[in-house]
Structures are given as C-alpha cells and as structure tokens.
C-alpha positions, 0 to 999 in steps of 0.5 A: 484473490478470493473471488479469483477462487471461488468464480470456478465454483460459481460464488462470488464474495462481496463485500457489504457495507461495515456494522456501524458498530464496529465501525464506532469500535474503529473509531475509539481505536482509533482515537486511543492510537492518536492520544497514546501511539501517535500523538501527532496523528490529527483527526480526519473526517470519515477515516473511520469507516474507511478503516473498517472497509480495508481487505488484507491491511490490518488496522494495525498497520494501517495506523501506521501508514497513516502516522508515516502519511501524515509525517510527510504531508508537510513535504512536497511532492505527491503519493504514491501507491504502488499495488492498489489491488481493490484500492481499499488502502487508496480510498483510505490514502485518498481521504487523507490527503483530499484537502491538500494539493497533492496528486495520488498515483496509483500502480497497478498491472490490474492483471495480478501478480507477476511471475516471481523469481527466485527470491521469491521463496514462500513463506505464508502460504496465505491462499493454500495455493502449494507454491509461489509459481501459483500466484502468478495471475491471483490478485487481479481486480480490474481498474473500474472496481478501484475508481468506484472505491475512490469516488467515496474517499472524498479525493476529486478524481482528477487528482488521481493518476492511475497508471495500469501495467506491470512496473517493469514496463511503465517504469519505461514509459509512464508518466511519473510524478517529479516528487514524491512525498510518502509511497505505499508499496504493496507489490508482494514480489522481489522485482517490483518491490526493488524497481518501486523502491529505485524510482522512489530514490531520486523523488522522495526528498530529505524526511519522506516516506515509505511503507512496504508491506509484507516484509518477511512475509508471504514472499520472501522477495519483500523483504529481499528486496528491501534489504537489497535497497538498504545496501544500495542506499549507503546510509541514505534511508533508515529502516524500521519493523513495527513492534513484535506482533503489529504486523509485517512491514517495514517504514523508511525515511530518507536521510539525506 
C-alpha cells in the first residue's frame, strides 16, 4: 500500500535486507516466547530472519500464528492463506511447514482490496486515506513479487498453489484444497472475510485452526464477519482475542 502512494510522487519504498542485529534480538524473542509463551512451539531453521522481514504483522501475532500453525500441523490437510499481500507471512508459513507434505494455497485478488460494504465501517484509519471507499484498489502487489518472497522461505514451489482473483469469483470456480489444516485470513473486508470463513467450515477437521487479523480493527467488517461466523457455526468453533495490547486477531479451533 506505501508504494501505491508514493508512485504518484515519484518514490518507491524498498525493502533492504534486515540488521543482523535485530534480527538475533528476534531470535532471543523468540526463544523467550517458546520457553514461557509456547512452550510446545519446536524450534525452526531460518524463522528468525524471516520474522524480521514481515511488513504489517507484528511479532507479536506472528508468534501466535506460528503457535496456532504448529497446534495443527499434526492434522491432515493443507494451509491456507487467504490475503497474501507481499507474502511476507507465506514466506514465514512456508518455511514452517517446508518438511512436511503439505501444499500452502495462497488467495489473493492481486489487484488490492475489494469495494467494502457497509459493514465495513472505519475504525483505523491506518493510511490517512479519510474514509473506507478509499481503500478499494490499496494493497495491491502484483503475484511475481510474492513468489520471489517464497523462493527464500525453503518450501519447493511446486507445493504452492496460488490462486489469483477476488474470493467472491474463485470460490465459484478455483480448485481448492479437500482439507485444510490451519488458514490465515488476512482479508481486511466483511464479505471476503465471511465467504473464507464459510469455504474453511466443511474442510478444517475437529482441532484446526484459523487466525483472522484485524479483528476490531481498521474495518469494522473483520470482526462483523467473525461474529456472523460464530452465530453461523451453533458451537462448532471457539473464538479467542489475544491478551490486551498483543495486537488485533481472533484464533478459532474447531470443536466438533
């Protein structure tokens, strides 16, 4: 989205390769959260620097979406990520799950976001834009960027199955996965957000997960969406918010 905004101007924001030092202070975070936070978090190669190269996840709740990750890899089934936007969190997913078998599918327009509606009521108004109409179109990043990201994260692309398109049409007509394990939903808007959620229903077996950001924040349609889902389900999901100031996201767990 910064470079959607500063391209008028002339400038274009890049992204250099993380301090070593900051990324070895990641690493001691890290390892303090596994030993006291997580303790059944294993220990990954490269996760670290990884971490350090996120854009718009914080460290925070990319721990916990590496705990949720991890509570469910034992389970069959793939994972998803349904808003890649640089892929900066599928580089991070990927590299989790690189040892296993597992395919990663990652939805995405590639074209930014869609037109909200209106449930989709601004909270934050993160990029100064003066009301959620004009976010249609930000966060576009274009598919090459996000597979240049993945070539680093050590998963062999051909356990990658990008799907390009806004959710309302290729949840119509794309392949999906049977079964899916863990999901990331990263979709900013009410209706995406509820339609992810309802292609996850029927695929995620009794303990997988999902993590959907931006829960009561930026858009209200995140957490509308969630809340909806939770109705919808009749008990066959939890919900959980993470500790007071550790971000804004919600994790559930099916039940039954």
């Amino acid at each position: 989205m910064v470079n959607s905004l500063l391209q008028p101007a002339g400038y274009q924001m890049k992204r250099l390769e993380p301090d070593p030092a900051a990324v070895e202070s990641i690493r001691e975070v890290e390892a303090l959260c596994r030993e006291k936070v997580f303790p059944t978090l294993l220990r990954c190669e490269g996760r670290a620097s990884l971490l350090a190269k996120l854009v718009g996840t914080s460290l925070v709740e990319a721990l916990f979406l590496l705990n949720e990750l991890s509570q469910a890899q034992q389970l069959n089934g793939d994972v998803c990520e349904f808003g890649v936007a640089q892929g900066a969190t599928s580089a991070l997913i990927g590299n989790e799950i690189r040892h296993t078998s597992k395919t990663l599918w990652l939805f995405d327009s590639f074209e930014g976001l869609p037109r909200p509606t209106e449930k989709d009521k601004l909270i934050d108004d993160v990029f100064s834009l003066g009301s959620i109409e004009n976010y249609q179109g930000q966060m576009a990043v274009k598919q090459k960027s996000v597979v240049s990201r993945l070539r680093n994260s050590g998963i062999p692309l051909d356990r990658v199955q990008i799907v390009p398109g806004f959710i309302e049409e290729t949840s119509k007509k794309a392949s999906l996965p049977d079964s899916v394990c863990f999901a990331y939903v990263d979709f900013d808007f009410y209706e995406p957000i509820l339609i992810a959620l309802r292609l996850l229903a029927f695929r995620l077996p009794v303990g997988g997960r999902v993590v959907i950001d931006d829960y009561g924040f930026f858009s209200a349609g995140a957490q509308a969406a969630v809340d909806e889902f939770m109705l919808e389900s009749k008990g066959a999901f939890d919900r959980r918010l993470p500790p007071p100031g550790c971000g804004h996201f919600a994790m559930m767990t099916r039940l039954r």
